[in-house]
N, C-alpha and C positions, 0 to 999 in steps of 0.2 A: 554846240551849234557851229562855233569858229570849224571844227574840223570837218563837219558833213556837208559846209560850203567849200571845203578849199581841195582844190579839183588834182592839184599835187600830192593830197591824200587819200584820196580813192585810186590815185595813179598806182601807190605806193601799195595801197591795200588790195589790189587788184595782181597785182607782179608777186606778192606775197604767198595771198592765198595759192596761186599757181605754182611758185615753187613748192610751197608748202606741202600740195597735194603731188606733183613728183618726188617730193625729197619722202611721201609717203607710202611711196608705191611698195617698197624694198618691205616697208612696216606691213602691208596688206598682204606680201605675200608669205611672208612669215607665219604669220596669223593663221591665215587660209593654210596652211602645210600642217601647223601644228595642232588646231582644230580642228582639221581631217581622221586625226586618230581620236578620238574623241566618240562617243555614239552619238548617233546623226541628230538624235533630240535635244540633244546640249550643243551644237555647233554654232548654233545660229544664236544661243546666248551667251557664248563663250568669245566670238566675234565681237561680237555688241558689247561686253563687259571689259575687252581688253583692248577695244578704241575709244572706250568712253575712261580707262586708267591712263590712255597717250594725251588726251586733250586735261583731263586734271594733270598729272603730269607736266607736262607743258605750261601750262597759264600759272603752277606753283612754280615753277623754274622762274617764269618769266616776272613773277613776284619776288625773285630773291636773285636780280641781276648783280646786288652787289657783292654775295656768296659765288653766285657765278664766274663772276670777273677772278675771284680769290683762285679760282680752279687751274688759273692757267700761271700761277707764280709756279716756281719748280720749287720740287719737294728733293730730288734725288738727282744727281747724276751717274749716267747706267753710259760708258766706252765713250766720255764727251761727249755725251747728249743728254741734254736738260730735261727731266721727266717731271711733267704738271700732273694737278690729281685726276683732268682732265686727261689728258696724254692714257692715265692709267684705265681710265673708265673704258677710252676707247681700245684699247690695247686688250685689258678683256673682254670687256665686247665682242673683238675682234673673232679673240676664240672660242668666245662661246659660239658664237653664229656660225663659225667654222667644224665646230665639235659635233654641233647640234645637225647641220645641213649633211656633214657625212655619217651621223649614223639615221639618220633618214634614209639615205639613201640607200644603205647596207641593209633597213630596214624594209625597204620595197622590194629591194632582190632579194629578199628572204621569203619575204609574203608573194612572191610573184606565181600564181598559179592555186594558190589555198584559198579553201573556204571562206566566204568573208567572217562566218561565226568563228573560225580558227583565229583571225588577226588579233594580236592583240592589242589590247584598246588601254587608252592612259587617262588617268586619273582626270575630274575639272577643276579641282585642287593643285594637279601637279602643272598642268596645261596652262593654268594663271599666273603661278608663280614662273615660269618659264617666259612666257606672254610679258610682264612686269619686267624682268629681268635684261630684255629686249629693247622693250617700249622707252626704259632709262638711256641707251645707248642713243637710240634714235631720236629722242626726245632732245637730247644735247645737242646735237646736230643740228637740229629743227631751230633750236631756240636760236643756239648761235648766231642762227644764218639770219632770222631774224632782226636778230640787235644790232646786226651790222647793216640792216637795211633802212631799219625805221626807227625814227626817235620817241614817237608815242605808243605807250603801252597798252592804251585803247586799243590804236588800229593793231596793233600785234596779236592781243586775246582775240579781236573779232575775226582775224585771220585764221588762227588756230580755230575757232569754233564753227567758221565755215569750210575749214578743209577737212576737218575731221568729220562733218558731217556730209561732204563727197565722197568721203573713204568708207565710211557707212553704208552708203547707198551702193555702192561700187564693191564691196567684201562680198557677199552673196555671188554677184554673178560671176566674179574673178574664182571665189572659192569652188563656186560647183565645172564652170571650165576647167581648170588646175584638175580636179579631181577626176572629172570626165573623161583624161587623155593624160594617162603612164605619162608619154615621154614630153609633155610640158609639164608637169609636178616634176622631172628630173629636173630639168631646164633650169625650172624655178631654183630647184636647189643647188644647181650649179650657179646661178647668179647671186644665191647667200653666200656661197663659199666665195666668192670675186669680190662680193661689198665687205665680206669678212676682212678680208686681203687687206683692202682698202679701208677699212677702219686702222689695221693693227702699222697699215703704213702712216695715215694722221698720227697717229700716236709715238709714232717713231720722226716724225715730223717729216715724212718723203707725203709730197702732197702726187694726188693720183687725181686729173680732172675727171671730176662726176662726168662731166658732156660724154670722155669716151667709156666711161661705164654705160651708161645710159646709152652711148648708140650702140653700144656692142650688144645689150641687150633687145633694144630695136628692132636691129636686126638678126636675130636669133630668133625672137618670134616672128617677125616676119615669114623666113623660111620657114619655120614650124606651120604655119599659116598656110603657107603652101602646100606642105607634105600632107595636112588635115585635108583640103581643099582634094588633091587628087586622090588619096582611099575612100573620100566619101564620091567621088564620083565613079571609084572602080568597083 
Protein backbone atom coordinates (compact mmCIF):
# COMPACT_ATOMS: atom_id res chain seq x y z
CA UNK A 1 0.00 0.00 0.00
CA UNK A 2 3.09 2.47 0.97
CA UNK A 3 4.14 2.23 -2.78
CA UNK A 4 0.61 2.64 -4.56
CA UNK A 5 0.34 5.87 -2.41
CA UNK A 6 3.68 7.51 -3.13
CA UNK A 7 3.07 9.52 -6.27
CA UNK A 8 7.18 9.27 -6.90
CA UNK A 9 6.39 5.74 -7.82
CA UNK A 10 4.00 5.75 -10.35
CA UNK A 11 6.29 8.63 -11.48
CA UNK A 12 9.01 6.24 -11.73
CA UNK A 13 6.68 3.31 -13.05
CA UNK A 14 5.14 5.38 -15.60
CA UNK A 15 8.90 6.75 -17.34
CA UNK A 16 9.56 2.86 -17.01
CA UNK A 17 7.00 1.28 -18.73
CA UNK A 18 7.63 3.95 -21.57
CA UNK A 19 11.23 3.18 -22.04
CA UNK A 20 10.49 -0.16 -21.68
CA UNK A 21 8.12 -0.34 -24.48
CA UNK A 22 10.81 1.88 -26.91
CA UNK A 23 13.69 -0.15 -25.68
CA UNK A 24 10.97 -2.92 -27.16
CA UNK A 25 10.46 -1.85 -30.39
CA UNK A 26 13.85 -3.16 -31.97
CA UNK A 27 12.53 -6.74 -29.93
CA UNK A 28 8.90 -6.45 -31.98
CA UNK A 29 10.55 -5.95 -35.04
CA UNK A 30 12.61 -8.83 -34.98
CA UNK A 31 9.98 -10.86 -34.01
CA UNK A 32 7.48 -9.59 -36.74
CA UNK A 33 10.65 -10.37 -39.69
CA UNK A 34 11.28 -13.66 -38.32
CA UNK A 35 7.70 -14.94 -37.92
CA UNK A 36 7.15 -13.71 -41.39
CA UNK A 37 8.79 -16.84 -42.72
CA UNK A 38 6.90 -18.88 -40.73
CA UNK A 39 3.23 -20.12 -42.26
CA UNK A 40 0.73 -17.58 -41.68
CA UNK A 41 -1.11 -20.09 -39.06
CA UNK A 42 1.72 -20.25 -36.66
CA UNK A 43 2.56 -16.48 -36.79
CA UNK A 44 0.37 -15.04 -34.70
CA UNK A 45 1.48 -17.94 -31.99
CA UNK A 46 4.79 -17.71 -32.60
CA UNK A 47 4.58 -13.75 -31.75
CA UNK A 48 2.69 -14.42 -28.66
CA UNK A 49 4.96 -17.31 -27.37
CA UNK A 50 8.18 -15.34 -28.09
CA UNK A 51 6.86 -12.09 -26.11
CA UNK A 52 5.52 -13.91 -23.56
CA UNK A 53 9.59 -15.95 -23.32
CA UNK A 54 10.95 -11.72 -23.16
CA UNK A 55 8.72 -10.89 -20.17
CA UNK A 56 9.58 -14.43 -18.24
CA UNK A 57 12.94 -13.62 -19.23
CA UNK A 58 13.06 -10.39 -17.93
CA UNK A 59 11.13 -10.66 -14.41
CA UNK A 60 13.90 -14.16 -14.03
CA UNK A 61 16.69 -11.53 -14.67
CA UNK A 62 15.35 -9.13 -12.57
CA UNK A 63 15.01 -12.09 -9.78
CA UNK A 64 18.66 -12.63 -9.98
CA UNK A 65 20.05 -8.91 -9.93
CA UNK A 66 22.83 -10.15 -7.83
CA UNK A 67 23.99 -12.77 -10.75
CA UNK A 68 23.49 -9.73 -12.85
CA UNK A 69 25.65 -7.33 -11.21
CA UNK A 70 28.42 -10.52 -11.23
CA UNK A 71 28.19 -10.09 -15.39
CA UNK A 72 29.86 -6.78 -15.53
CA UNK A 73 33.36 -7.94 -13.25
CA UNK A 74 35.80 -8.60 -16.39
CA UNK A 75 36.53 -12.14 -17.28
CA UNK A 76 39.22 -11.19 -20.06
CA UNK A 77 41.28 -8.57 -21.39
CA UNK A 78 41.00 -8.49 -25.48
CA UNK A 79 43.89 -5.06 -26.93
CA UNK A 80 43.38 -3.19 -23.25
CA UNK A 81 39.99 -3.60 -23.01
CA UNK A 82 38.24 -5.24 -20.07
CA UNK A 83 35.59 -7.86 -21.39
CA UNK A 84 32.43 -8.71 -18.74
CA UNK A 85 30.26 -11.73 -19.45
CA UNK A 86 27.97 -9.07 -20.19
CA UNK A 87 30.22 -7.27 -22.60
CA UNK A 88 30.19 -10.91 -24.34
CA UNK A 89 26.53 -11.54 -24.46
CA UNK A 90 26.25 -8.30 -26.16
CA UNK A 91 28.98 -8.58 -28.49
CA UNK A 92 27.29 -11.83 -29.79
CA UNK A 93 24.30 -10.57 -29.74
CA UNK A 94 25.59 -8.10 -31.70
CA UNK A 95 26.33 -10.51 -34.45
CA UNK A 96 23.95 -12.63 -34.41
CA UNK A 97 21.37 -9.67 -35.15
CA UNK A 98 23.82 -8.70 -37.70
CA UNK A 99 24.13 -12.31 -39.29
CA UNK A 100 20.49 -12.85 -39.10
CA UNK A 101 19.29 -9.18 -40.57
CA UNK A 102 21.60 -9.74 -43.71
CA UNK A 103 20.63 -12.95 -44.62
CA UNK A 104 17.24 -11.90 -44.60
CA UNK A 105 17.81 -9.69 -46.57
CA UNK A 106 19.80 -11.79 -49.28
CA UNK A 107 16.68 -13.80 -48.45
CA UNK A 108 14.03 -11.33 -50.04
CA UNK A 109 16.12 -10.56 -53.01
CA UNK A 110 16.05 -14.19 -53.68
CA UNK A 111 12.44 -14.71 -53.08
CA UNK A 112 11.64 -11.48 -54.97
CA UNK A 113 9.18 -12.19 -57.77
CA UNK A 114 8.42 -16.21 -56.78
CA UNK A 115 5.49 -18.01 -55.94
CA UNK A 116 4.71 -17.43 -52.48
CA UNK A 117 4.25 -21.63 -52.35
CA UNK A 118 8.05 -21.51 -53.72
CA UNK A 119 9.35 -19.49 -50.49
CA UNK A 120 10.70 -21.28 -48.22
CA UNK A 121 9.30 -21.40 -44.93
CA UNK A 122 11.30 -22.09 -41.43
CA UNK A 123 10.77 -24.35 -38.94
CA UNK A 124 8.40 -22.96 -35.25
CA UNK A 125 11.05 -24.96 -33.47
CA UNK A 126 13.87 -23.13 -35.37
CA UNK A 127 11.99 -19.64 -35.23
CA UNK A 128 11.75 -19.93 -31.24
CA UNK A 129 15.06 -20.91 -30.53
CA UNK A 130 16.19 -17.98 -32.72
CA UNK A 131 13.36 -15.65 -31.01
CA UNK A 132 14.91 -16.77 -27.34
CA UNK A 133 18.35 -16.33 -28.59
CA UNK A 134 17.46 -12.53 -29.23
CA UNK A 135 14.83 -11.91 -26.47
CA UNK A 136 18.28 -12.83 -23.95
CA UNK A 137 20.26 -9.84 -25.70
CA UNK A 138 17.34 -7.59 -25.37
CA UNK A 139 16.24 -8.57 -22.25
CA UNK A 140 19.71 -7.48 -20.64
CA UNK A 141 19.40 -4.20 -21.88
CA UNK A 142 15.76 -3.94 -20.79
CA UNK A 143 16.66 -5.01 -17.20
CA UNK A 144 19.70 -2.99 -16.87
CA UNK A 145 18.10 0.07 -17.87
CA UNK A 146 15.75 -0.81 -15.23
CA UNK A 147 17.95 -1.24 -12.17
CA UNK A 148 19.53 1.78 -12.75
CA UNK A 149 16.19 3.63 -12.70
CA UNK A 150 14.18 2.07 -9.85
CA UNK A 151 14.88 0.58 -6.52
CA UNK A 152 11.78 -1.59 -6.07
CA UNK A 153 11.39 -4.84 -7.72
CA UNK A 154 7.62 -4.64 -7.59
CA UNK A 155 7.51 -1.43 -9.64
CA UNK A 156 10.06 -3.07 -12.04
CA UNK A 157 8.07 -6.56 -12.86
CA UNK A 158 4.93 -4.55 -13.12
CA UNK A 159 6.75 -2.42 -15.74
CA UNK A 160 7.93 -5.30 -17.58
CA UNK A 161 4.28 -6.90 -17.48
CA UNK A 162 2.64 -3.87 -18.70
CA UNK A 163 5.05 -3.05 -21.55
CA UNK A 164 5.18 -6.42 -22.69
CA UNK A 165 1.68 -6.51 -22.79
CA UNK A 166 1.69 -3.18 -25.39
CA UNK A 167 4.14 -4.92 -27.40
CA UNK A 168 1.50 -7.54 -27.64
CA UNK A 169 -1.22 -5.70 -28.74
CA UNK A 170 1.12 -3.68 -31.04
CA UNK A 171 3.08 -7.17 -32.82
CA UNK A 172 -0.01 -7.91 -35.07
CA UNK A 173 -0.40 -4.55 -36.61
CA UNK A 174 3.57 -3.72 -36.86
CA UNK A 175 3.94 -7.38 -38.24
CA UNK A 176 1.27 -7.34 -40.99
CA UNK A 177 2.57 -3.46 -42.08
CA UNK A 178 6.31 -4.78 -42.12
CA UNK A 179 4.91 -7.45 -44.32
CA UNK A 180 2.60 -5.47 -46.35
CA UNK A 181 5.43 -3.23 -47.96
CA UNK A 182 8.91 -4.93 -49.35
CA UNK A 183 10.68 -1.83 -48.74
CA UNK A 184 9.73 -1.19 -44.91
CA UNK A 185 10.58 -5.06 -43.96
CA UNK A 186 14.21 -3.86 -45.63
CA UNK A 187 14.09 -0.72 -43.50
CA UNK A 188 13.25 -2.78 -40.64
CA UNK A 189 16.21 -4.98 -41.33
CA UNK A 190 18.50 -2.31 -42.00
CA UNK A 191 17.79 -0.94 -38.53
CA UNK A 192 18.76 -4.66 -36.98
CA UNK A 193 21.86 -4.35 -38.65
CA UNK A 194 22.56 -0.56 -36.93
CA UNK A 195 21.24 -1.87 -33.27
CA UNK A 196 23.43 -4.88 -34.19
CA UNK A 197 26.28 -2.15 -34.60
CA UNK A 198 25.39 -0.86 -31.53
CA UNK A 199 25.08 -3.81 -29.40
CA UNK A 200 28.73 -5.13 -30.61
CA UNK A 201 29.85 -1.25 -29.84
CA UNK A 202 28.37 -1.61 -25.81
CA UNK A 203 30.30 -4.43 -25.65
CA UNK A 204 33.29 -3.12 -26.80
CA UNK A 205 32.52 -0.24 -24.35
CA UNK A 206 32.18 2.65 -27.36
CA UNK A 207 28.67 3.84 -26.02
CA UNK A 208 26.30 4.84 -29.17
CA UNK A 209 23.25 7.17 -27.79
CA UNK A 210 20.04 5.19 -28.42
CA UNK A 211 18.28 8.99 -28.87
CA UNK A 212 20.24 9.06 -32.41
CA UNK A 213 19.37 5.47 -33.10
CA UNK A 214 16.06 6.03 -32.41
CA UNK A 215 15.73 9.40 -34.52
CA UNK A 216 17.45 8.10 -37.23
CA UNK A 217 14.97 5.50 -37.32
CA UNK A 218 12.19 8.03 -36.93
CA UNK A 219 12.88 9.47 -39.41
CA UNK A 220 13.43 6.87 -41.99
CA UNK A 221 9.98 5.93 -41.46
CA UNK A 222 8.89 8.95 -41.70
CA UNK A 223 10.04 9.38 -45.28
CA UNK A 224 8.97 5.87 -45.92
CA UNK A 225 5.51 7.12 -44.81
CA UNK A 226 5.78 9.50 -47.43
CA UNK A 227 6.85 7.47 -50.35
CA UNK A 228 3.60 5.02 -49.06
CA UNK A 229 1.36 8.13 -48.87
CA UNK A 230 2.26 9.14 -52.70
CA UNK A 231 1.87 5.33 -54.73
CA UNK A 232 -1.16 5.11 -52.88
CA UNK A 233 -2.46 8.13 -54.25
CA UNK A 234 -0.79 7.57 -57.90
Amino acid sequence: MELLTNPDVWIAFVTLCALEIVLGIDNIIFISILTSRLPQEEQARARRLGLSLAMVMRIGLLFSISWLMQLTAPLLTIVGNEISGRDLILLLGGLFLMYKSVKEIHAKVDDAGQPAENIKKMSFSTAIFQIILVDLVFSLDSVITAVGMVSHIEVMIAAVIVSVGVMMLAAAPISNFVNKHPAVKILALAFLIMIGVALIGEGLDFHIPKGYIYFAMAFSIGVEFINIRIKNRA
